[in-house]
C-alpha positions as CSV (number, residue, x, y, z in Angstrom):
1,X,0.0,0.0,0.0
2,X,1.1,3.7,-1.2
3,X,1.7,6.3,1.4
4,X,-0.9,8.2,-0.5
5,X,-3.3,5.4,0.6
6,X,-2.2,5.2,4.3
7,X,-2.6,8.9,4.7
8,X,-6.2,8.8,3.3
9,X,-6.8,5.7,5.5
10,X,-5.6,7.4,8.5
11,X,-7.8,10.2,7.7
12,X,-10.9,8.2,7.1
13,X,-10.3,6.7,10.7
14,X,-9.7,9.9,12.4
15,X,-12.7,11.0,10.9
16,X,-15.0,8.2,11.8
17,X,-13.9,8.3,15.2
18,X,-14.8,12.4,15.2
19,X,-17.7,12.0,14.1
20,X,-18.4,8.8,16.9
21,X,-17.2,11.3,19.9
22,X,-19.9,14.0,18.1
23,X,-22.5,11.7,18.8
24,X,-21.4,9.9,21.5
25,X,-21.5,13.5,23.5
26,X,-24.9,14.3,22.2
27,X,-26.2,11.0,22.5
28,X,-27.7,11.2,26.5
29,X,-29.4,14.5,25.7
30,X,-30.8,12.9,22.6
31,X,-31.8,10.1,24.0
32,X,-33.5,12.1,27.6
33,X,-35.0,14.6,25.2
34,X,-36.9,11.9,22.9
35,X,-37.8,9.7,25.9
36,X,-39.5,12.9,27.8
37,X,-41.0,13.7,24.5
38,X,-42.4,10.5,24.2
39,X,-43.6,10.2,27.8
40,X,-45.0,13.8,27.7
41,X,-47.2,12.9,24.0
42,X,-48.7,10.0,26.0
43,X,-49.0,11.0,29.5
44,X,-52.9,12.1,28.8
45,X,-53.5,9.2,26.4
46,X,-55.9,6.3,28.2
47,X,-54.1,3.5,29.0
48,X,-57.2,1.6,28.9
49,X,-58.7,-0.3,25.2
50,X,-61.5,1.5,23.8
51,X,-64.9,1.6,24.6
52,X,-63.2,1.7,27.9
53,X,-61.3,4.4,27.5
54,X,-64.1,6.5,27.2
55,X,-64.5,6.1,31.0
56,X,-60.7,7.3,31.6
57,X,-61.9,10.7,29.6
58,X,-65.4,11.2,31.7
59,X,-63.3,10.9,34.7
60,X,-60.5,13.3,33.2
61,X,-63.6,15.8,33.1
62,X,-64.7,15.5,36.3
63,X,-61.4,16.4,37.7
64,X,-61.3,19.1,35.6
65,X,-64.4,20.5,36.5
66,X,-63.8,20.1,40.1
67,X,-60.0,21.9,39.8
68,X,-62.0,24.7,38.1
69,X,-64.9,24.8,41.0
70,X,-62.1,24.8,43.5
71,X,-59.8,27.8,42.0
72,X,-63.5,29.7,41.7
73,X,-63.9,29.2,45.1
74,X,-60.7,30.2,46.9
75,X,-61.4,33.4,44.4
76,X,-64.8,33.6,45.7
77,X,-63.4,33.2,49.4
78,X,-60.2,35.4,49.1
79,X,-61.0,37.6,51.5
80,X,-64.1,36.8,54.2
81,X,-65.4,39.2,56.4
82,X,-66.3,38.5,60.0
83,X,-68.6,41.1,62.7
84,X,-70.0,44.1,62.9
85,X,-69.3,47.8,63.4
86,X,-72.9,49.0,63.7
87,X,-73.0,51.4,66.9
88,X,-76.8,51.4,66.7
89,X,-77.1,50.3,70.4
90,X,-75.8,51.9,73.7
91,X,-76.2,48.8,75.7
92,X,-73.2,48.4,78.6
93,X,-71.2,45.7,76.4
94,X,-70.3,44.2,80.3
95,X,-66.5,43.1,79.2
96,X,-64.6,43.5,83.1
97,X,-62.3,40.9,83.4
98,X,-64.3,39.0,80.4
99,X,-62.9,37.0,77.0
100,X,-65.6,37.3,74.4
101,X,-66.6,36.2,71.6
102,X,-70.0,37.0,69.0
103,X,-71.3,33.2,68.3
104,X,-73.1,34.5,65.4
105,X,-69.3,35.4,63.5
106,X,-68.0,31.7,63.4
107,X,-65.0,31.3,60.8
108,X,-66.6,29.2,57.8
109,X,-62.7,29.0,55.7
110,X,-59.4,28.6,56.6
111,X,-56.9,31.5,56.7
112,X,-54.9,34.0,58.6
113,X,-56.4,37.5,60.7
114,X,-53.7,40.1,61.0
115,X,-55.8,43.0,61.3
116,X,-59.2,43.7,63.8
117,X,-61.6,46.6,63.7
118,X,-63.0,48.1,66.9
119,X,-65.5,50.5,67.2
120,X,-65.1,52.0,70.3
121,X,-67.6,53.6,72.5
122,X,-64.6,54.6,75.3
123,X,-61.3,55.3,74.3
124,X,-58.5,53.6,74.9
125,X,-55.8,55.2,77.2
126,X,-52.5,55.6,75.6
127,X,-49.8,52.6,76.5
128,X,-51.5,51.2,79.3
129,X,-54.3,49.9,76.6
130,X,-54.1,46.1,76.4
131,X,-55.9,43.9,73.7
132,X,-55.8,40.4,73.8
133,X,-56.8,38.2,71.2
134,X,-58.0,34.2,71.6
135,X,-58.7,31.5,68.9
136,X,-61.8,29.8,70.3
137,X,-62.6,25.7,69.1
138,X,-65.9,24.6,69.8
139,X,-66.8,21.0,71.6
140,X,-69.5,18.7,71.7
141,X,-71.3,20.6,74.4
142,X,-72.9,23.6,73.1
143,X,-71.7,26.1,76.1
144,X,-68.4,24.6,76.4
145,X,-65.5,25.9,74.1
146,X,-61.4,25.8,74.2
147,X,-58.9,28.2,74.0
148,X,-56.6,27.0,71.7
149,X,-54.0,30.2,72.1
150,X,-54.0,33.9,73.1
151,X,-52.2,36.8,70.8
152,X,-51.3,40.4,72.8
153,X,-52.1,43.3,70.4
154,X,-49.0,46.3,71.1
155,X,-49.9,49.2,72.5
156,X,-48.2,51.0,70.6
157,X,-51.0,50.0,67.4
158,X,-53.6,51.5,69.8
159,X,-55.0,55.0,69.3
160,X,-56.3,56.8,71.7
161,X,-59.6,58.0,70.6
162,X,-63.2,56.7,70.2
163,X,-64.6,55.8,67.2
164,X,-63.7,53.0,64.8
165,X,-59.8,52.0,64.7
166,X,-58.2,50.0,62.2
167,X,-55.5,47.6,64.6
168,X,-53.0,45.6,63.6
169,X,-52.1,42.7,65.5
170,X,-48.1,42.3,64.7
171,X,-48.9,38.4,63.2
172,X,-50.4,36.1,61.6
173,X,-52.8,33.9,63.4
174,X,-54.1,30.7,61.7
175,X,-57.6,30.3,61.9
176,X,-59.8,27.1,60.6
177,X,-63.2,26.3,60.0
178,X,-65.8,26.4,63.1
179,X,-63.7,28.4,65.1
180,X,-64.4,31.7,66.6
181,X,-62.0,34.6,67.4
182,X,-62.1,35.9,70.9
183,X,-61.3,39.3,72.2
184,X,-60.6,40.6,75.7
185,X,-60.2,44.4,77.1
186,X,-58.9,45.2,80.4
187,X,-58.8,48.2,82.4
188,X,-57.1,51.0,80.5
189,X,-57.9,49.3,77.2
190,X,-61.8,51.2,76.5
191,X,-64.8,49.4,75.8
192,X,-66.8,48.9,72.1
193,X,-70.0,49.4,71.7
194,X,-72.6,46.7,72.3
195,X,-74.8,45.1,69.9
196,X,-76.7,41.5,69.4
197,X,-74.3,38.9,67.8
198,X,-75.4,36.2,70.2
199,X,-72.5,36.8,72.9
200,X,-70.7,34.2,74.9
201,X,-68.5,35.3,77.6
202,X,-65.7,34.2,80.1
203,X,-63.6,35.4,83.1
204,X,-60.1,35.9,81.6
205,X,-58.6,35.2,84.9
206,X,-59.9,31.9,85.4
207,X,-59.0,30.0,82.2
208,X,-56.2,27.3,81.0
209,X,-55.6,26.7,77.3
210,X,-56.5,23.7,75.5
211,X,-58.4,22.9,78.3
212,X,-62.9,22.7,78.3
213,X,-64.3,25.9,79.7
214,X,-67.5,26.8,80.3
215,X,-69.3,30.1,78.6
216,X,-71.7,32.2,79.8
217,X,-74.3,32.9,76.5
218,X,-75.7,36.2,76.2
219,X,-77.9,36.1,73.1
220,X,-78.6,39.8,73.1
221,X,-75.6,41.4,73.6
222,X,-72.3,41.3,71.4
223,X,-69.3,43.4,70.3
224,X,-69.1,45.8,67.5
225,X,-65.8,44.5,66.3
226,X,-64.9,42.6,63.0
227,X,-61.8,40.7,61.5
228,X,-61.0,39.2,57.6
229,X,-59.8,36.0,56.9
230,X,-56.8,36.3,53.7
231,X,-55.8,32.6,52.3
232,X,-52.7,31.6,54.4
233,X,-49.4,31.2,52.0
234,X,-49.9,27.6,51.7
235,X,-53.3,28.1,50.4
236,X,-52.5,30.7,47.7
237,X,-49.1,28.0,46.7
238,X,-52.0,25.2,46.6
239,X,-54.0,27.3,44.0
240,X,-51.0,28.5,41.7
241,X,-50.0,24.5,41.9
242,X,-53.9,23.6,40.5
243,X,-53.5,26.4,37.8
244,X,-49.7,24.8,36.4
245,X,-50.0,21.5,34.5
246,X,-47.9,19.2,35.9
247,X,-46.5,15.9,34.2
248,X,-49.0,13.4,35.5
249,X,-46.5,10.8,35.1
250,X,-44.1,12.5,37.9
251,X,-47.4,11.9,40.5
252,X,-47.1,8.4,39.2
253,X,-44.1,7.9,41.4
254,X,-43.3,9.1,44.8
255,X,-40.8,12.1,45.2
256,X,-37.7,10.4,46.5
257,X,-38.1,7.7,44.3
258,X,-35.0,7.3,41.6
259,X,-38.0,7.1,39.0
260,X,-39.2,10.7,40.1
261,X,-35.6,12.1,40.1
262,X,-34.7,10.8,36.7
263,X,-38.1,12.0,34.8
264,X,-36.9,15.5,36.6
265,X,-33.8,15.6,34.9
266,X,-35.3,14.1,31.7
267,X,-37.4,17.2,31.5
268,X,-34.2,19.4,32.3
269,X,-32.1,18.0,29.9
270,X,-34.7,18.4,27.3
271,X,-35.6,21.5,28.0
272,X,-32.1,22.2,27.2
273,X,-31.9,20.2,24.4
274,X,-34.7,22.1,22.9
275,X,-33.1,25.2,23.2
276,X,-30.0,24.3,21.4
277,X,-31.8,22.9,18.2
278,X,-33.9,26.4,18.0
279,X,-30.3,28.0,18.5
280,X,-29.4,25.8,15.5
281,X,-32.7,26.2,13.5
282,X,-32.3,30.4,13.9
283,X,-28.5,30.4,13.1
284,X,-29.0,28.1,10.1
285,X,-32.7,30.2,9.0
286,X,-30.5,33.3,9.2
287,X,-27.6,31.9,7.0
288,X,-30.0,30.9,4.3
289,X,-31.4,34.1,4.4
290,X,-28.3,35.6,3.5
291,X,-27.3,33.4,1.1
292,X,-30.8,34.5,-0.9
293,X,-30.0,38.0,-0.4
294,X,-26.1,37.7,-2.2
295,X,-27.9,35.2,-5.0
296,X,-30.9,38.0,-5.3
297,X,-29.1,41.1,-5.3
298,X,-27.9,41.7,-8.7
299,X,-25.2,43.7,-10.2
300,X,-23.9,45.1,-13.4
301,X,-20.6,44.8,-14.8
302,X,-19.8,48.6,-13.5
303,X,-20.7,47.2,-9.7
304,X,-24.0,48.5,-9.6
305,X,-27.1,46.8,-8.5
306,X,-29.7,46.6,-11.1
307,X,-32.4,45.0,-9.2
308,X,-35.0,48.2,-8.0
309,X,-38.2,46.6,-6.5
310,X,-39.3,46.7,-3.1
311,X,-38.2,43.3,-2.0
312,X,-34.6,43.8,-3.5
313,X,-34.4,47.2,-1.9
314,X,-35.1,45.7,1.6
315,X,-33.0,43.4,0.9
316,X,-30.0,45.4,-0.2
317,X,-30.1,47.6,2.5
318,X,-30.0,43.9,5.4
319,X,-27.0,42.8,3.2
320,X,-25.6,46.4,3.9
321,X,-26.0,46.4,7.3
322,X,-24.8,42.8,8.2
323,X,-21.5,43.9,6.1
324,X,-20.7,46.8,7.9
325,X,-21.5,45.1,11.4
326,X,-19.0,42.2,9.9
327,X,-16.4,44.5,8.7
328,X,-16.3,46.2,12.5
């Protein structure tokens, strides 16, 4: 064998063996972006023969129906307000030493309170006002209820005047369904007005959390004080979660299985992957568009472009442009 031959067989082998490394190092990403592909065109496909797979899509609809009927809900519910501020009645509220609650305001969704309205009938006197606040469970027993915690409103959020405030508590306290929020005022603190929410009261100095306590029920009397309940963070994470579309095969596996973890990096890698081939696809559209405007743009011996219509002039003046960027 000629030199001549060994040098074109040694570059036939080196070129082979390029072209093996090429796709050798594209070959994973190739492979996790087809499989994901594949999984991802089938994952809302019934699994099941037909005619029974028209029970797979009835019960596709019915989820759907009822993710759509929960979003309009928690929109419906955002924000839920409890009480009254009506000062319509000068009754003596009776709050000494008392922790009270209106049985008529019971919390129907879950959420947070950071904020109470008072409507005061005596003001409140300066630092030495002290607002407490208590979540309330009920029990089996119908005058019988549980403190479940107490929350101190600062001072320093009190004003001291008469009339409706605005207070902020400092926190957010996590309310649930059936519950009631309780309020207690002592000595320096003023009183609300009184009004008929179907009152229940207790001495604040003889209580014990989580403990059963019994409640004294005034049906005519109540507090002219109200409270919202926002969705907590979790609940406003749950309905962003309902609105994405998640893979349905990722719920097929649990989260710290090596099944879950790969199909996560599947999906990574061909998100990737994507990316590069519309890299690829603009460079090479843009390349071919050049190439038509040099074959387009016609000249004359003298150097000068003959071609005058409106596509050729657009054209002329990209080829122009792209030159001088090239030449800088």
């Amino acid at each position: 064998m000629s030199n001549v031959g060994v040098a074109q067989m040694s570059d036939c082998v080196a070129g082979i063996i390029s072209s093996i490394e090429d796709v050798a190092d594209d070959a994973d990403d190739k492979w996790a972006y087809h499989r994901f592909s594949l999984l991802n065109e089938y994952q809302d496909k019934s699994t099941l023969p037909p005619p029974f797979s028209s029970i797979y899509y009835f019960l596709r609809i019915i989820i759907w129906v009822r993710r759509k009927l929960l979003i309009y809900k928690q929109k419906r519910h955002k924000y839920v307000d409890y009480g009254t501020l009506s000062s319509s009645s000068d009754l003596k509220p009776g709050l000494d030493n008392s922790i009270v609650f209106n049985g008529v305001d019971q919390i129907q969704e879950s959420g947070i309170v950071n904020k109470v309205s008072i409507n005061f009938r005596i003001a409140p006197t300066g630092k030495h006002a002290k607002i407490t606040l208590y979540i309330i469970t009920p029990t089996k027993y119908p005058d019988k209820f549980i403190i479940e915690s107490e929350h101190k409103i600062s001072s320093a959020q009190i004003k001291s005047s008469s009339g409706k405030q605005s207070i902020s508590i400092g926190e957010d306290i996590q309310v649930r369904p059936k519950q009631y929020l309780g309020i207690s005022f002592d000595h320096y603190s003023g009183y609300p007005y009184s009004t008929e929410r179907n009152q229940y009261c207790l001495n604040y100095k003889k209580y014990e959390l989580h403990k059963d306590l019994l409640f004294i029920n005034c049906p005519s009397r109540g507090l002219t004080f109200s409270f919202i309940v926002k969705p907590s963070t979790s609940e406003r994470e749950t309905t962003n979660k309902t609105k994405k579309k998640h893979p349905s095969m990722l719920s097929s596996f649990p989260p710290s299985s090596k099944e879950h973890r790969d199909i996560l990096k599947e999906n990574s890698i061909a998100q990737d992957y994507w990316q590069l081939v519309i890299r690829k696809i603009k460079k090479k559209e843009k390349s071919q568009m050049t190439n038509d405007i040099r074959q387009k743009i016609l000249h004359d011996q003298d150097g000068e472009i003959v071609a005058e219509d409106d596509t050729l002039k657009k054209m002329k003046k990209t080829y122009r442009s792209n030159k001088k960027r090239t030449e800088v």
